[in-house]
Phi, psi and omega in degrees: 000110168250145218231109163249128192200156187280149162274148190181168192289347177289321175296282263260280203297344170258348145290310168304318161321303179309311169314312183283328173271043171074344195270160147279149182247165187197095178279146147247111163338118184296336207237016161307130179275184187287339173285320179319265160358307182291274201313343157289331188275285184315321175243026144241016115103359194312177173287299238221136175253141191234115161210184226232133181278026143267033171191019177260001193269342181266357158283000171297276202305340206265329182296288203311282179338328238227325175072054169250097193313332190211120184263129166243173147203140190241146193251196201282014205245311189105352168306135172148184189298316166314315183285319180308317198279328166312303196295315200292283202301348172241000000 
């Protein structure tokens, strides 16, 4: 899972998630421009991309290129596609 998020307490409880479900997290710098980003998404290949809803409608496009199965998003609240897709799986 790779997550560019602000550090918070949010970041923290979704790295630790990422852990418990087995997985890797791979944080990105929030202030990484959209070519960053692209070279990170390519070459570490994740499921699943994590952003801040003032950057999922443009990182949107660049993850599905990127071939990143599932784009969320969470906002400083927790609110967001994520907490929807969390709530849905259990």
């Amino acid at each position: 899972m790779t997550v560019q998020f602000k550090k918070s307490v949010l970041a923290i409880a979704l790295y630790r998630g990422t852990l418990l479900c087995g997985a890797i997290h791979l944080p990105l710098n929030p202030v990484y421009t959209p070519a960053e980003v692209s070279y990170f998404l390519i070459d570490a290949t994740p499921r699943v991309f994590v952003c801040g809803p003032s950057k999922q409608n443009g990182l949107a496009a660049i993850a599905n290129a990127a071939d990143v199965k599932t784009v969320l998003m969470m906002n400083a609240t927790g609110a967001g596609t994520l907490a929807d897709a969390a709530k849905t799986a259990t």
